[in-house]
C-alpha positions in Angstrom: -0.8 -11.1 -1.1 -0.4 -9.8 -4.3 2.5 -7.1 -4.6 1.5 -4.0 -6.4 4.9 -2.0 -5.9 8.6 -2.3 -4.9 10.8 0.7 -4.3 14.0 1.3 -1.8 13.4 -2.2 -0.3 10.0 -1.2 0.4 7.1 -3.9 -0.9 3.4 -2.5 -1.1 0.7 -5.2 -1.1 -3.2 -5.2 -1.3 -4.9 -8.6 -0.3 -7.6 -9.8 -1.9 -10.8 -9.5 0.3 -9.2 -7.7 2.9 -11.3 -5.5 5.3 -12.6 -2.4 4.8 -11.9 0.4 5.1 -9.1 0.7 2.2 -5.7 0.2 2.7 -2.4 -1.7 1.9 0.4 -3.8 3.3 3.7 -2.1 3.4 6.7 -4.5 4.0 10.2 -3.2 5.0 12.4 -5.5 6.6 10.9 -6.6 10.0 9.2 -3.3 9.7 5.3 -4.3 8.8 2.1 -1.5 8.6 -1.5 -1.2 6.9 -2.0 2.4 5.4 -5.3 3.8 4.8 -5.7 5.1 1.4 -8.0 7.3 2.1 -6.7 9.3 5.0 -2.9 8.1 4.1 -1.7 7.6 7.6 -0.5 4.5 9.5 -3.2 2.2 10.7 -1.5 0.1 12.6 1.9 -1.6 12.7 5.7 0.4 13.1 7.4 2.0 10.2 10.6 4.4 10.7 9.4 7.8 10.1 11.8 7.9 6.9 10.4 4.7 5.7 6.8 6.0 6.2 7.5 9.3 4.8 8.3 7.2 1.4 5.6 5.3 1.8 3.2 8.2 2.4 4.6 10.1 -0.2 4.4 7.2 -2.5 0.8 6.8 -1.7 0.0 10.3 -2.2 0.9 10.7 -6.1 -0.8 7.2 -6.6 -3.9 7.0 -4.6 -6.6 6.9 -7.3 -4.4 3.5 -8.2 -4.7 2.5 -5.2 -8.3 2.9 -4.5 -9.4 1.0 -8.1 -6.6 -1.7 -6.8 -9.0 -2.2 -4.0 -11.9 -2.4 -5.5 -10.3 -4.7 -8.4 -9.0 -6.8 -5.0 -12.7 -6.4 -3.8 -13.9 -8.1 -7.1 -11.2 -10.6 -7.0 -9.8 -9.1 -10.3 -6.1 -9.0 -11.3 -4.1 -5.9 -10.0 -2.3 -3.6 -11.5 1.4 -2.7 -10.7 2.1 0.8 -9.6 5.4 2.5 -10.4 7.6 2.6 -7.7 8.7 6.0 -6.2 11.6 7.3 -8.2 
């Protein structure tokens, strides 16, 4: 899984030919979620609502990133980094 960001301790991945519809892998700890880009909530998995606030917020100010990420993922092109949440 390619990492496209890192910030607190928090590790943002997109997998290449994942399923729709568009999201990413957040890592924290033990914690583990998919976010939908789209709708920027919580998929599935468990985040701590601070972690996920990060996350969400993170998401919010880079989500145009994240959908051409997906589609460059999609394509099996390189990704780009994002800049972590500062």
């Amino acid at each position: 899984m390619p990492e496209i960001s890192r910030f607190l301790g928090i590790i943002i991945t997109i997998n290449y030919s994942d399923h729709p519809p568009p999201h990413f892998h957040v890592r924290y700890g033990n914690q583990k979620a998919l976010i939908d880009i789209e709708r920027l909530r919580m998929m599935e998995g468990k985040l701590t609502p601070r972690v996920l606030g990060l996350v969400i917020e993170w998401a919010a100010i880079h989500q145009s990133q994240l959908l051409n990420n997906w589609e460059l993922a999609r394509q099996q092109k390189t990704l780009e980094k994002i800049e972590p949440l500062e």
